[in-house]
Backbone as a chain_set.jsonl record, in Angstrom:
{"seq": "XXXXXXXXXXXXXXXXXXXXXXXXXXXXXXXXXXXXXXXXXXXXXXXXXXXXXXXXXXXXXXXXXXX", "coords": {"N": [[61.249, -17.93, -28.947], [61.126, -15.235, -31.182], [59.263, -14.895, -34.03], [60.571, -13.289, -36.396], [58.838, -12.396, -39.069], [56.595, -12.6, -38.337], [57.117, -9.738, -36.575], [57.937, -8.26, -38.605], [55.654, -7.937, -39.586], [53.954, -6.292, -37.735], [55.63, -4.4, -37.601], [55.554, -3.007, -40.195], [52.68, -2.243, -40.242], [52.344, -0.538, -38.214], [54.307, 1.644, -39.123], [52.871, 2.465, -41.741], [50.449, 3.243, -39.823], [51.693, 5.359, -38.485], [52.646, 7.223, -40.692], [50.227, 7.673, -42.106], [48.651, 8.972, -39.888], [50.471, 11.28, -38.517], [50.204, 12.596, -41.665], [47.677, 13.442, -41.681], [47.694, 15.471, -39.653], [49.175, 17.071, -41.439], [52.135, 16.793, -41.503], [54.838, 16.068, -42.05], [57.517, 13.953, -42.268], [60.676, 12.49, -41.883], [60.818, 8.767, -40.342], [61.714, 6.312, -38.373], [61.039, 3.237, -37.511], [61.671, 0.373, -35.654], [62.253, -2.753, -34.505], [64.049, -4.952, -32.148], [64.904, -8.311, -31.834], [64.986, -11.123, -29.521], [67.299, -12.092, -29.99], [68.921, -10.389, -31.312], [68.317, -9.461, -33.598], [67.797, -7.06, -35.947], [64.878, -5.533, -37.22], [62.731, -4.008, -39.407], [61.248, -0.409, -40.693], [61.332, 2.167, -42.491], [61.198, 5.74, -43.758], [63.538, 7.153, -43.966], [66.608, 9.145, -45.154], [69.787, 7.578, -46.835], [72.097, 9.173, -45.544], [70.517, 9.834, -43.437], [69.644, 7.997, -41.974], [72.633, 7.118, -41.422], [73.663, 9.055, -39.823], [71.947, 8.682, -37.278], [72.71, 6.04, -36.958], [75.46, 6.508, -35.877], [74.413, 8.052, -33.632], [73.209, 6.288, -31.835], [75.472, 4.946, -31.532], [76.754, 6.417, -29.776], [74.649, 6.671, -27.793], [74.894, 4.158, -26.555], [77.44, 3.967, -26.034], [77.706, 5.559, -23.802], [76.348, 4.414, -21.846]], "CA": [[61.832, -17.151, -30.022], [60.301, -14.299, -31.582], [59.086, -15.034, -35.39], [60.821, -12.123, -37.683], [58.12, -12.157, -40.49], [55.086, -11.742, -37.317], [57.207, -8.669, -36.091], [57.922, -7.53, -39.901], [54.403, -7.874, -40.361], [53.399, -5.224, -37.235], [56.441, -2.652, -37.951], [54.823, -2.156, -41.263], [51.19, -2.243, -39.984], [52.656, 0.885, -37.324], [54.529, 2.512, -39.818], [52.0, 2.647, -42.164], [49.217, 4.179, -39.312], [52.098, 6.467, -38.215], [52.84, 7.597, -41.76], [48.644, 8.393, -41.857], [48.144, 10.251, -38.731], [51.157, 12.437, -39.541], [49.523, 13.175, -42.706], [46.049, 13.946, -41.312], [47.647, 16.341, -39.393], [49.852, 17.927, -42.643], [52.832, 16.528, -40.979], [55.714, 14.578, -42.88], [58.844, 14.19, -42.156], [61.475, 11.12, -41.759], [60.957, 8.01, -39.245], [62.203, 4.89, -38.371], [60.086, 2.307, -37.035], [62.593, -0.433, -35.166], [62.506, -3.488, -33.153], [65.079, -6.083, -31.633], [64.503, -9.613, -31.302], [65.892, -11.158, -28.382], [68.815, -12.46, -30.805], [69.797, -9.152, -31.912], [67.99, -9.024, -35.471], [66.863, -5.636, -36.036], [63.538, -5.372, -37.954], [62.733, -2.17, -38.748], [60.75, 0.512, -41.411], [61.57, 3.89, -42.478], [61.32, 6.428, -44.959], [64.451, 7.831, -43.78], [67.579, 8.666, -46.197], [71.149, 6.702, -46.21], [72.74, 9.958, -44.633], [69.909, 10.246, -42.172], [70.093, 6.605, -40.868], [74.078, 6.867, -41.089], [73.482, 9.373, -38.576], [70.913, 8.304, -36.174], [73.402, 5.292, -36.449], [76.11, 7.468, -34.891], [74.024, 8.807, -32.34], [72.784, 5.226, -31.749], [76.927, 4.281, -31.03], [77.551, 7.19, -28.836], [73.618, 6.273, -26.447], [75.415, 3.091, -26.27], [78.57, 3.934, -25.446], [77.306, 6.332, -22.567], [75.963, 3.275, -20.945]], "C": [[60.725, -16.414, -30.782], [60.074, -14.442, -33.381], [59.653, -13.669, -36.159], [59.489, -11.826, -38.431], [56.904, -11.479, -40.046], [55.783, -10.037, -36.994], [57.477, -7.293, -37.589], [56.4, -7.067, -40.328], [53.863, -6.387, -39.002], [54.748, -4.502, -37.429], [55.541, -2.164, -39.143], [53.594, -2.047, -40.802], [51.376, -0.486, -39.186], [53.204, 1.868, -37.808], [53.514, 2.962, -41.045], [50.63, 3.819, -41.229], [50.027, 5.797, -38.93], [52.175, 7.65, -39.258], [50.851, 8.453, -41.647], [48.276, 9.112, -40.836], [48.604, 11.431, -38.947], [50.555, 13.154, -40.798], [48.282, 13.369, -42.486], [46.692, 15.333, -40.473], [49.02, 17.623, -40.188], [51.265, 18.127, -41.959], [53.918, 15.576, -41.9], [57.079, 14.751, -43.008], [59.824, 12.464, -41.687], [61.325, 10.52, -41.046], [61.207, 7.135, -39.451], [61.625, 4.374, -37.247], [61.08, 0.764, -36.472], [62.026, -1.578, -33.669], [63.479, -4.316, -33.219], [64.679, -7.584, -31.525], [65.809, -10.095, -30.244], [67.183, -12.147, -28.547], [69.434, -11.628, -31.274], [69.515, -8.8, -32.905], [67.105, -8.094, -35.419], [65.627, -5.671, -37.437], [63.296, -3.895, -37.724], [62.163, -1.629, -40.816], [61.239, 1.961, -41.445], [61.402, 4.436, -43.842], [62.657, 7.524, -44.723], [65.526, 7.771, -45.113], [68.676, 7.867, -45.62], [71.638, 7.321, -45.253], [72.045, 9.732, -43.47], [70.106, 8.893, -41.329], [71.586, 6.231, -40.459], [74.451, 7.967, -39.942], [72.889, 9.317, -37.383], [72.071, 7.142, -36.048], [74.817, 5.549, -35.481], [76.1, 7.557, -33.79], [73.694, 7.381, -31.69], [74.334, 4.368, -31.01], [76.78, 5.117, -29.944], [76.543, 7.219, -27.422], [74.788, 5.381, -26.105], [76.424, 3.601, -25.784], [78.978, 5.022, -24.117], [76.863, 5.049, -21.317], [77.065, 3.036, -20.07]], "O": [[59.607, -16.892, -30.977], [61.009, -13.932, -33.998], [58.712, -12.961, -36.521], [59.118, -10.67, -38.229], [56.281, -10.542, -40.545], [55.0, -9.103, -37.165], [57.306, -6.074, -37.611], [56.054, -6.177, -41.106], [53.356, -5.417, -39.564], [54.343, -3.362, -37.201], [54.899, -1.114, -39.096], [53.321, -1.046, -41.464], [50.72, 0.503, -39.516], [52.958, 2.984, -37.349], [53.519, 4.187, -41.166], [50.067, 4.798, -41.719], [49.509, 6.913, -38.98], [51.885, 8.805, -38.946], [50.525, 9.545, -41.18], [47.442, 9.994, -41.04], [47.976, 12.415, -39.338], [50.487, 14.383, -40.78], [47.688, 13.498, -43.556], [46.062, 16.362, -40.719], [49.549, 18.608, -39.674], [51.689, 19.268, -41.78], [53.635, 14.456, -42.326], [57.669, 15.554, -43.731], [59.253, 11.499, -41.18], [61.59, 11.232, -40.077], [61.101, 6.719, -40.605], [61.663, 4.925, -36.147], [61.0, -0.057, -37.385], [61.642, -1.37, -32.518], [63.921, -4.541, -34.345], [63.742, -7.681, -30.732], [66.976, -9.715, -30.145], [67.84, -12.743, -27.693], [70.548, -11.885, -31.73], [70.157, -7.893, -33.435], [65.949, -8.152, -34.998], [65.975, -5.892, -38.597], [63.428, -3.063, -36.827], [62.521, -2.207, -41.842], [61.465, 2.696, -40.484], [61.449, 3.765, -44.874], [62.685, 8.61, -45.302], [65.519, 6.855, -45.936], [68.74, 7.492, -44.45], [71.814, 6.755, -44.174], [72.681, 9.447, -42.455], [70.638, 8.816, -40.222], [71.894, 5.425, -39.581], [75.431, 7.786, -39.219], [73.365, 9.943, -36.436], [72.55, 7.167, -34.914], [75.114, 4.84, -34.52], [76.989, 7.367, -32.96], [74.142, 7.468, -30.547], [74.293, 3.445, -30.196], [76.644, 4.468, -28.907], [76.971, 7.545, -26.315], [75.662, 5.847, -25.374], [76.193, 3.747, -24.583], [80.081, 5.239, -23.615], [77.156, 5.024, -20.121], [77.0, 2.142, -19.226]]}, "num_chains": 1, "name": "protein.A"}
C-alpha cells in the first residue's frame, strides 16, 4: 500500500518545480498535478479554478467512458 502523505509530499515537491520552470520561462497558466493510489484515492495539486476542474472533470468522464 502506497502511503498518501509520501505521495502528497512529491505532488507538491513537482508542482512546485513545475510552477518554477513555467515561470522562468514567463509562462503561467492553470495545472493539475494528480496521482491514484492503487485504492482509488486521488492526491493531487493545482492552481486550477472550480469551473476549470469541473471541466477537466467532464472531459475526465467522457476519456473514461470511451474506454
Amino acid at each position: 500500500m502506497t502511503d498518501p502523505k509520501i505521495l502528497e509530499e512529491v505532488l507538491a515537491e513537482a508542482d512546485v518545480l513545475i510552477r518554477r520552470r513555467l515561470k522562468e520561462h514567463g509562462i503561467e497558466f492553470p495545472h493539475l498535478v494528480v496521482a491514484v493510489t492503487p485504492d482509488g484515492q486521488v492526491i493531487w495539486h493545482s492552481n486550477v479554478s472550480p469551473d476549470g476542474l469541473r471541466s477537466f472533470g467532464n472531459d475526465l468522464i467522457n476519456v473514461a467512458d470511451g474506454l
